[in-house]
Biopython code that builds the backbone (N, CA, C, O; Angstrom):
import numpy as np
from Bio.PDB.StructureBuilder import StructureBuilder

atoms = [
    (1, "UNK", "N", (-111.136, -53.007, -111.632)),
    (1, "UNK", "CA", (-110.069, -53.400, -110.737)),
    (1, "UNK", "C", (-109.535, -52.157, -110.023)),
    (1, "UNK", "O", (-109.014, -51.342, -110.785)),
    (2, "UNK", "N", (-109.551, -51.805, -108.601)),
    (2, "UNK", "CA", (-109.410, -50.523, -107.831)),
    (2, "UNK", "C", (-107.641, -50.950, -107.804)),
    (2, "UNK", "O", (-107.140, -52.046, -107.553)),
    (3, "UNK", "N", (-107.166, -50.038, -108.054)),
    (3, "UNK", "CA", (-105.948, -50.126, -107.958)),
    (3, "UNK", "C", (-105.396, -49.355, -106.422)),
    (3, "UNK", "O", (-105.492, -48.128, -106.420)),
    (4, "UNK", "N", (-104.943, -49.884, -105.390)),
    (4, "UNK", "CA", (-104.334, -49.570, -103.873)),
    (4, "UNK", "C", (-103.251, -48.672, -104.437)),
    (4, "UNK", "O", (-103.427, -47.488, -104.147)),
    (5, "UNK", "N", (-102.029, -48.963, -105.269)),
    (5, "UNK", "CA", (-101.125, -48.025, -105.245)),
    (5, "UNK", "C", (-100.094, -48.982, -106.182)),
    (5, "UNK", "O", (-100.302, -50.186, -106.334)),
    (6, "UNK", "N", (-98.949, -48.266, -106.790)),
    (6, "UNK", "CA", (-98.365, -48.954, -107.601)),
    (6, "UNK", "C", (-96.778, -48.484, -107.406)),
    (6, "UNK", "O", (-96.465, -47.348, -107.048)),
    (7, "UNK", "N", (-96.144, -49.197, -107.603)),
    (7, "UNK", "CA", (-94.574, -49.564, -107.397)),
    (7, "UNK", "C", (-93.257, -49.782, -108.378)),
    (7, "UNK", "O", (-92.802, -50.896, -108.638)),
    (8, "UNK", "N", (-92.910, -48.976, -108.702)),
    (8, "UNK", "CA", (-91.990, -49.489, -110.264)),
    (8, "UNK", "C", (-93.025, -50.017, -111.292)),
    (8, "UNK", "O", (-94.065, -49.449, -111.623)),
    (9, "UNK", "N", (-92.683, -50.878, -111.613)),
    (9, "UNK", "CA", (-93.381, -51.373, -112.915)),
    (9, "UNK", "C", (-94.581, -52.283, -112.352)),
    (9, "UNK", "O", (-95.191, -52.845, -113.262)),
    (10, "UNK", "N", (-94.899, -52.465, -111.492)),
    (10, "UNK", "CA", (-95.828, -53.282, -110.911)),
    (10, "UNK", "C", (-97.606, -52.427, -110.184)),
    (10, "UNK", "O", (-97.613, -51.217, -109.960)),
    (11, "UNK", "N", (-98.732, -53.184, -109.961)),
    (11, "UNK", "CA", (-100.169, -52.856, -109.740)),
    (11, "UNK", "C", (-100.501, -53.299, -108.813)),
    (11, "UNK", "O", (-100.815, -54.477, -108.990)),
    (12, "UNK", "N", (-100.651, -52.878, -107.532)),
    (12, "UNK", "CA", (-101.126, -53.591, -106.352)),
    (12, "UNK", "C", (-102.865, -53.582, -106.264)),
    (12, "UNK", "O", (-103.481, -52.849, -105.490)),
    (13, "UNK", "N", (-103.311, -54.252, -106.923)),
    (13, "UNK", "CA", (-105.189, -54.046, -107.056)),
    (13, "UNK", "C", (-106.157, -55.133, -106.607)),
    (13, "UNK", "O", (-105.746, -56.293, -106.642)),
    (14, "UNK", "N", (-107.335, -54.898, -106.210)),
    (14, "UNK", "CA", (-108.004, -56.077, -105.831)),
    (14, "UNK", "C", (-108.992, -56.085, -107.221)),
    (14, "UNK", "O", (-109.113, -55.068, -107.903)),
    (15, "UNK", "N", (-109.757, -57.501, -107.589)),
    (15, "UNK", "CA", (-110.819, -57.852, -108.235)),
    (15, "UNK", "C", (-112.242, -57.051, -107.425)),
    (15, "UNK", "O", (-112.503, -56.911, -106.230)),
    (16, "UNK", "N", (-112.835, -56.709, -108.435)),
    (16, "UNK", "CA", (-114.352, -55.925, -107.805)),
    (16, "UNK", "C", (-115.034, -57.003, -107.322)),
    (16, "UNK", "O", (-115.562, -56.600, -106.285)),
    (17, "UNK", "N", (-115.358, -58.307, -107.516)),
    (17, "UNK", "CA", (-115.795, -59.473, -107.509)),
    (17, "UNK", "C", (-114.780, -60.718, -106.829)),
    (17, "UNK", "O", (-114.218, -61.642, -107.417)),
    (18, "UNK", "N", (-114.777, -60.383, -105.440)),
    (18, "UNK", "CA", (-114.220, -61.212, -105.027)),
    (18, "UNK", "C", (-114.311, -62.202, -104.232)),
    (18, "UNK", "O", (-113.609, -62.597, -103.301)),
    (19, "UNK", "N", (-115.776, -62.758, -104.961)),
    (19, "UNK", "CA", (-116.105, -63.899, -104.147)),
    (19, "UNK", "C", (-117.074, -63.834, -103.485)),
    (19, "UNK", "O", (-117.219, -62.792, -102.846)),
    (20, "UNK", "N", (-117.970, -64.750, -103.386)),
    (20, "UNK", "CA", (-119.314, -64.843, -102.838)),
    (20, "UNK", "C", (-119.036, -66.175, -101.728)),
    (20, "UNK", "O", (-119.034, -67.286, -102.257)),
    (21, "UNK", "N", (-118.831, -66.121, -100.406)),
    (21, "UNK", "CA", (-118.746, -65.361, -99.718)),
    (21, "UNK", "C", (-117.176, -64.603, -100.286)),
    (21, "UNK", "O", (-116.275, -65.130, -100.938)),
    (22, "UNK", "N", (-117.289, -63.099, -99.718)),
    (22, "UNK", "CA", (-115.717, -62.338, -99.897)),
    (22, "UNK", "C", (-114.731, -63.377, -99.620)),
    (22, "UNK", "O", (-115.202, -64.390, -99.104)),
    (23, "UNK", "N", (-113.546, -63.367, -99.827)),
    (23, "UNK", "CA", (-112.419, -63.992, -99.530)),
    (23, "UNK", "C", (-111.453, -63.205, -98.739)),
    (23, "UNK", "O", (-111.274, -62.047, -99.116)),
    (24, "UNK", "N", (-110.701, -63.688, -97.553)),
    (24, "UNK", "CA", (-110.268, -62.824, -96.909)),
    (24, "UNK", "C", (-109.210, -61.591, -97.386)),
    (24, "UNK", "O", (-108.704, -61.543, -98.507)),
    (25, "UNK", "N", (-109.035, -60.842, -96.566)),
    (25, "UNK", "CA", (-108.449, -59.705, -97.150)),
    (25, "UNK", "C", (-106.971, -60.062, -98.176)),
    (25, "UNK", "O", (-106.208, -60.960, -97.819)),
    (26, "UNK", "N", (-106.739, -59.362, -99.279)),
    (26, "UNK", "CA", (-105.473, -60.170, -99.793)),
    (26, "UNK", "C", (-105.255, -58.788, -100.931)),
    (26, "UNK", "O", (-106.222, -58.155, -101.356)),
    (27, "UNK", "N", (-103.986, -58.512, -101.266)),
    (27, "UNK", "CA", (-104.021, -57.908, -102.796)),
    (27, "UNK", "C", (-103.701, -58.999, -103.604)),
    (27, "UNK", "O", (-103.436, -60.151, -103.261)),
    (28, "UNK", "N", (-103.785, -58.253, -105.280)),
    (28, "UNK", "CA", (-102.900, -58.979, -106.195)),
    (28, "UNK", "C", (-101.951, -57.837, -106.693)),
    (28, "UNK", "O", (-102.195, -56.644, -106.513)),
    (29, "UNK", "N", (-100.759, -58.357, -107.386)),
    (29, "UNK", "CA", (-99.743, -58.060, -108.016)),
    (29, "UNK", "C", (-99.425, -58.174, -109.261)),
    (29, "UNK", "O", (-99.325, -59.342, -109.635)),
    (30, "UNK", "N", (-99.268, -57.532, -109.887)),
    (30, "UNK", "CA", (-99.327, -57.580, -111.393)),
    (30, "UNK", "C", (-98.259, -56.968, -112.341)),
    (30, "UNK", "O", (-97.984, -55.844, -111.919)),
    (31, "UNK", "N", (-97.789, -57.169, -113.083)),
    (31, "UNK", "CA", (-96.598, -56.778, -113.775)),
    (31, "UNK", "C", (-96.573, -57.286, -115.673)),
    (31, "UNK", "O", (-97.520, -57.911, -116.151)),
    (32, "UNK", "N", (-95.828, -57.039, -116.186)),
    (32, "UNK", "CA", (-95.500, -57.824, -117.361)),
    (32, "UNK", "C", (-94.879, -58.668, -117.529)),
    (32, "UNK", "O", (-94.504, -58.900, -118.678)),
    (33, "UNK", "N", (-94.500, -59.496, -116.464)),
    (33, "UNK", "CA", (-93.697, -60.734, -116.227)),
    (33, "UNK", "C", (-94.955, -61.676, -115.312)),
    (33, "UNK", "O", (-95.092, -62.870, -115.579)),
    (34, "UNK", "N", (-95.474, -61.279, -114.672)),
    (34, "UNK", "CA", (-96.833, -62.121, -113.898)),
    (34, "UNK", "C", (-97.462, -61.526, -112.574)),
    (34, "UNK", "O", (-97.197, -60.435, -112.069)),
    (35, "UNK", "N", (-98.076, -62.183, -112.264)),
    (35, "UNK", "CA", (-98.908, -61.861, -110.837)),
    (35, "UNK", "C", (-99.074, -62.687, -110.083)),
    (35, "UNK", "O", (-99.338, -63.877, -110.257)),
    (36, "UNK", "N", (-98.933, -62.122, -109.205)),
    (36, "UNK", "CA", (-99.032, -62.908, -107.441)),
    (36, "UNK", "C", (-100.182, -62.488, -106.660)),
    (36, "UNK", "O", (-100.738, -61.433, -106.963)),
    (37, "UNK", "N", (-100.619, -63.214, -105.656)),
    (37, "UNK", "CA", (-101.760, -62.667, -104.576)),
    (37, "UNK", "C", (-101.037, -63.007, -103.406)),
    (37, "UNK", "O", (-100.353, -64.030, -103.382)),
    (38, "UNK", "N", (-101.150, -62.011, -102.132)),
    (38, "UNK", "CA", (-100.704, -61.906, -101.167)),
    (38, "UNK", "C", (-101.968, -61.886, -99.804)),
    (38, "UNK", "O", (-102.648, -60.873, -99.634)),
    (39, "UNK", "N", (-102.102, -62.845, -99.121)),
    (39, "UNK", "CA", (-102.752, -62.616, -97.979)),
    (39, "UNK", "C", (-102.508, -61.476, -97.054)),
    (39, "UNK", "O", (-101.281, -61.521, -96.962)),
    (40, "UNK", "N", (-102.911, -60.452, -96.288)),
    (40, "UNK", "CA", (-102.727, -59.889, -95.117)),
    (40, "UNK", "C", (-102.670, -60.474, -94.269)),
    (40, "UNK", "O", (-101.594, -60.442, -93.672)),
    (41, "UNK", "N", (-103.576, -61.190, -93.816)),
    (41, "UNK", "CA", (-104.233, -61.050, -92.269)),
    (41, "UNK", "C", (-103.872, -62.772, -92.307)),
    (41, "UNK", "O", (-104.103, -63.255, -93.415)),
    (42, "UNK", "N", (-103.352, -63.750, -91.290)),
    (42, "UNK", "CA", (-103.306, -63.406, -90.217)),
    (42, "UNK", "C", (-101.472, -62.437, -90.093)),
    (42, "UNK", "O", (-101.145, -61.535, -89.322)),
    (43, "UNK", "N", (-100.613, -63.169, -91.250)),
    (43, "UNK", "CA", (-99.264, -62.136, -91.384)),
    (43, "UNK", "C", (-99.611, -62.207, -93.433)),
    (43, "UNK", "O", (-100.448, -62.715, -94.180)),
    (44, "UNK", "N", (-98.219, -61.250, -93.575)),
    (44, "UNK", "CA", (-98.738, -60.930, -95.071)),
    (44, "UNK", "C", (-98.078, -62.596, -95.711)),
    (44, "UNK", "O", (-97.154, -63.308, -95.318)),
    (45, "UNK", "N", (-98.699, -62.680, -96.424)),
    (45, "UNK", "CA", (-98.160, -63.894, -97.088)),
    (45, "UNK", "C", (-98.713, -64.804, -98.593)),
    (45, "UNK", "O", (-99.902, -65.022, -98.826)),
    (46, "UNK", "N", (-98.008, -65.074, -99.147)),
    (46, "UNK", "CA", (-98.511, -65.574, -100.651)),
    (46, "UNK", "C", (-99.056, -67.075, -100.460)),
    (46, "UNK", "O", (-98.813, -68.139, -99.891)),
    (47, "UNK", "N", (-100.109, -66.325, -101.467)),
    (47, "UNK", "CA", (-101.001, -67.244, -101.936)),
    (47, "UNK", "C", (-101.154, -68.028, -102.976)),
    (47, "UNK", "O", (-101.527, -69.201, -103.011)),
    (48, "UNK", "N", (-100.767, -67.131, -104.042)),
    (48, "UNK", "CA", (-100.353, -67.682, -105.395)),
    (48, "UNK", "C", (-99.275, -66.640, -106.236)),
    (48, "UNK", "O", (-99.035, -65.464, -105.965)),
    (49, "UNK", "N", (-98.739, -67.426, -107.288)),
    (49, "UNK", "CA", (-98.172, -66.593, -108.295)),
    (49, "UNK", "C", (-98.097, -67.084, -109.709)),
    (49, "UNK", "O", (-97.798, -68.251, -109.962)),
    (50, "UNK", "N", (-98.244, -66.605, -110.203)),
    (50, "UNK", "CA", (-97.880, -67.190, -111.969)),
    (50, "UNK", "C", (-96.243, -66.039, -112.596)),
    (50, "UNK", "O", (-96.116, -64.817, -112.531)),
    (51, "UNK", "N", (-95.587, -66.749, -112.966)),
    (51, "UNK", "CA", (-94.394, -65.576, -114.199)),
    (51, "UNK", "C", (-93.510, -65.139, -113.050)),
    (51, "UNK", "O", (-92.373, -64.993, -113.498)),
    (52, "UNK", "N", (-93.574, -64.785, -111.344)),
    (52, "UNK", "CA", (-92.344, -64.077, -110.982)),
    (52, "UNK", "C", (-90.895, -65.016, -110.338)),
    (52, "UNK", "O", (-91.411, -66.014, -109.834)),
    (53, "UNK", "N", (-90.486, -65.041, -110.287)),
    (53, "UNK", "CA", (-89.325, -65.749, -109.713)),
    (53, "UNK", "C", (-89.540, -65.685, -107.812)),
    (53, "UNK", "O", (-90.459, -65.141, -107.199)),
    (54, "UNK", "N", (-88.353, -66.435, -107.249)),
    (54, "UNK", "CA", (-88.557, -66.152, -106.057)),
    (54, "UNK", "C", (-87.983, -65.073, -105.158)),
    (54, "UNK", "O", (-88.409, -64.870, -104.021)),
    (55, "UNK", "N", (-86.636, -64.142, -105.929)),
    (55, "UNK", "CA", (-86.463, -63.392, -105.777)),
    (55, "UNK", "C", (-87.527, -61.896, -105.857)),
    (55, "UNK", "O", (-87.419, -60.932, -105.099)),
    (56, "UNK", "N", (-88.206, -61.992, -106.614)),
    (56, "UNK", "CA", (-88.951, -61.211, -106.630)),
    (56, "UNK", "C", (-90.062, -61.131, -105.898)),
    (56, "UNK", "O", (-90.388, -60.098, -105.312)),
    (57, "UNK", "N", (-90.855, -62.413, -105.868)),
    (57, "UNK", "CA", (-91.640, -62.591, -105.132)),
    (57, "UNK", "C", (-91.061, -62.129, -103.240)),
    (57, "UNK", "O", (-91.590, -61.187, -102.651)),
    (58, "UNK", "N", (-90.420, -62.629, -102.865)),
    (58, "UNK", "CA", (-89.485, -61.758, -101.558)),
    (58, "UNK", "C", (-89.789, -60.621, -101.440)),
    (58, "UNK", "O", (-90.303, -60.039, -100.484)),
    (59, "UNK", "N", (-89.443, -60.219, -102.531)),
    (59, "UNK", "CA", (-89.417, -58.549, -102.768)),
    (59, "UNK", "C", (-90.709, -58.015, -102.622)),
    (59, "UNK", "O", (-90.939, -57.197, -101.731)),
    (60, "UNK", "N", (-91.795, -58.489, -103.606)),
    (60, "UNK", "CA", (-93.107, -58.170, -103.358)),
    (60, "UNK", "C", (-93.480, -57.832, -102.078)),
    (60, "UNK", "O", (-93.819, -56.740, -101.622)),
    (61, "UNK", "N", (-93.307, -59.611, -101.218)),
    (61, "UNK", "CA", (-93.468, -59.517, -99.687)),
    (61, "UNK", "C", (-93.523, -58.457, -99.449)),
    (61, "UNK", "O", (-94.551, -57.785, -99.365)),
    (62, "UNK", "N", (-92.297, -58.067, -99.275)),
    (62, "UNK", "CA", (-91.841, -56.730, -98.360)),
    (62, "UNK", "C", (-92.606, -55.315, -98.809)),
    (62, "UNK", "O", (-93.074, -54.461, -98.056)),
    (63, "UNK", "N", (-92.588, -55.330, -100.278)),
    (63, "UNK", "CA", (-93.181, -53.521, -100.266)),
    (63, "UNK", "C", (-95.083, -54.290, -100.410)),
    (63, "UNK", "O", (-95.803, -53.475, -100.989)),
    (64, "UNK", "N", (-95.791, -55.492, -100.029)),
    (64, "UNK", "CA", (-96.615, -55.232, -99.562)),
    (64, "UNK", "C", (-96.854, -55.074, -97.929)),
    (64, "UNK", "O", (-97.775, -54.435, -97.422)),
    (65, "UNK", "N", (-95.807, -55.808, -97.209)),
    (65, "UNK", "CA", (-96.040, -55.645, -95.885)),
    (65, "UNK", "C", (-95.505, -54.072, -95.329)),
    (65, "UNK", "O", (-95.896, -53.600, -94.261)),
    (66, "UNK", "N", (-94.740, -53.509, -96.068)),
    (66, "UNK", "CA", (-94.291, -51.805, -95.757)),
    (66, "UNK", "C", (-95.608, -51.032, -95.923)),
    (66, "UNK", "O", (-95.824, -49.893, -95.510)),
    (67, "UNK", "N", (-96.555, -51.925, -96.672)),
    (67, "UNK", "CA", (-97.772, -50.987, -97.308)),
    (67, "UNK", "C", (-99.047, -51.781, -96.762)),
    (67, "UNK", "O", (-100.137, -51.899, -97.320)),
    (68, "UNK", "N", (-98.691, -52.228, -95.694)),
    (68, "UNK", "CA", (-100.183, -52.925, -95.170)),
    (68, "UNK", "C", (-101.232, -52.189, -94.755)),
    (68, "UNK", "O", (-102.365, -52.665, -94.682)),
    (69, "UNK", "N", (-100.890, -50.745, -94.391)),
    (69, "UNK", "CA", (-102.049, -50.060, -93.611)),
    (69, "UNK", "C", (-102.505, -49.156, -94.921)),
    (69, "UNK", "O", (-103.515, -48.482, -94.718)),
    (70, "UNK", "N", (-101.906, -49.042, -96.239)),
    (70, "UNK", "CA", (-102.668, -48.521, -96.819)),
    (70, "UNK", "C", (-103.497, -49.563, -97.499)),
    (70, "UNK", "O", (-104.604, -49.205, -97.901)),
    (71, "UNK", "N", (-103.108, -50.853, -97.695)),
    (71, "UNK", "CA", (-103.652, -51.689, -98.290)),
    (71, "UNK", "C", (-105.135, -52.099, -97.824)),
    (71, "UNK", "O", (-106.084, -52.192, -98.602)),
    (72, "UNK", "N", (-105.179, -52.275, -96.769)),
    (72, "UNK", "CA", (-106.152, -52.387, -95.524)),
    (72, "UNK", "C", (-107.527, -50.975, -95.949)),
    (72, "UNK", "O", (-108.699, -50.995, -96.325)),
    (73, "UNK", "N", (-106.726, -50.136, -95.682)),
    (73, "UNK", "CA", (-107.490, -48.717, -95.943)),
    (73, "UNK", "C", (-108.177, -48.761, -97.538)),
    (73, "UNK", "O", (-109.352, -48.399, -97.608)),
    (74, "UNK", "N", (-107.672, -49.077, -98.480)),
    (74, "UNK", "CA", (-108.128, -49.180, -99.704)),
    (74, "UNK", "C", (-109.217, -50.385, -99.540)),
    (74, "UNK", "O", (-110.340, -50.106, -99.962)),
    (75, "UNK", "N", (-109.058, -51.537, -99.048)),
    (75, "UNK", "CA", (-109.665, -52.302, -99.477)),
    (75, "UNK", "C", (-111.108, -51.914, -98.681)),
    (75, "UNK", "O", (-112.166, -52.359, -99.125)),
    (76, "UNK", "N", (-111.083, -51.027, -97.435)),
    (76, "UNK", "CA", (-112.284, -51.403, -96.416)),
    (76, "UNK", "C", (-113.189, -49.880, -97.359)),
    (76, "UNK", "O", (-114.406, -49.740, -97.238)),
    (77, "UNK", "N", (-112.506, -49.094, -98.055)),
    (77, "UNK", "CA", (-113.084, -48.278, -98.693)),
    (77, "UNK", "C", (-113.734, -48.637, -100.111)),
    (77, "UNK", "O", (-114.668, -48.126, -100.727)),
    (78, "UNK", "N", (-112.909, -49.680, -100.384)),
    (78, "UNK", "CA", (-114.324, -50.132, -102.133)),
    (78, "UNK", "C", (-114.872, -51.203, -101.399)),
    (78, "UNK", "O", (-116.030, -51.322, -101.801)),
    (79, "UNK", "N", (-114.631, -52.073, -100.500)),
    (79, "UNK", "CA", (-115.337, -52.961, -100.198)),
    (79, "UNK", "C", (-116.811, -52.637, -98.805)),
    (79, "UNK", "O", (-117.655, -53.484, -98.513)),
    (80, "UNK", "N", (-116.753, -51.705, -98.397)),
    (80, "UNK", "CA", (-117.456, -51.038, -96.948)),
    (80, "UNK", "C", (-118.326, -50.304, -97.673)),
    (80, "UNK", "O", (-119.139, -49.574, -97.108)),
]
sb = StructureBuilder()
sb.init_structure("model")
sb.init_model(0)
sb.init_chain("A")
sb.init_seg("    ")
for serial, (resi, resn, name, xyz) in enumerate(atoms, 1):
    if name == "N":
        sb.init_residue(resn, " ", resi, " ")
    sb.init_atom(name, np.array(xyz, "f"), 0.0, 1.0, " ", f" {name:<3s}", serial, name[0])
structure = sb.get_structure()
């Protein structure tokens, strides 16, 4: 699991195996309370979550969309 970058207590990482065909660009989120997946493209936006509330999840939003161009950059580098 390539980890993009990490945030307080939380793992912004993609699966090495993500799908045959790939699935579009997205991180996941991970914590000791649960994980979420966030779409990029066409705006950032959730996909799923298990364990976070919706306050948090908000929150996620935001420090993944503050972090879209590194997110982008990580992914086209394990995946390219």
């Amino acid at each position: 699991m390539p980890v993009a970058f990490r945030y307080k207590s939380f793992r912004f990482f993609f699966y090495s195996n993500e799908g045959n065909p790939r699935e579009d660009m997205h991180i996941h989120v991970r914590n000791g309370d649960g994980e979420a997946k966030f779409w990029l493209t066409p705006m950032v936006s959730l996909a799923d979550s298990d364990g976070f509330d919706a306050k948090t999840l908000r929150h996620l939003r935001e420090v993944v969309a503050a972090n879209k161009e590194l997110i982008e950059k990580a992914w086209h580098e394990h995946f390219t």
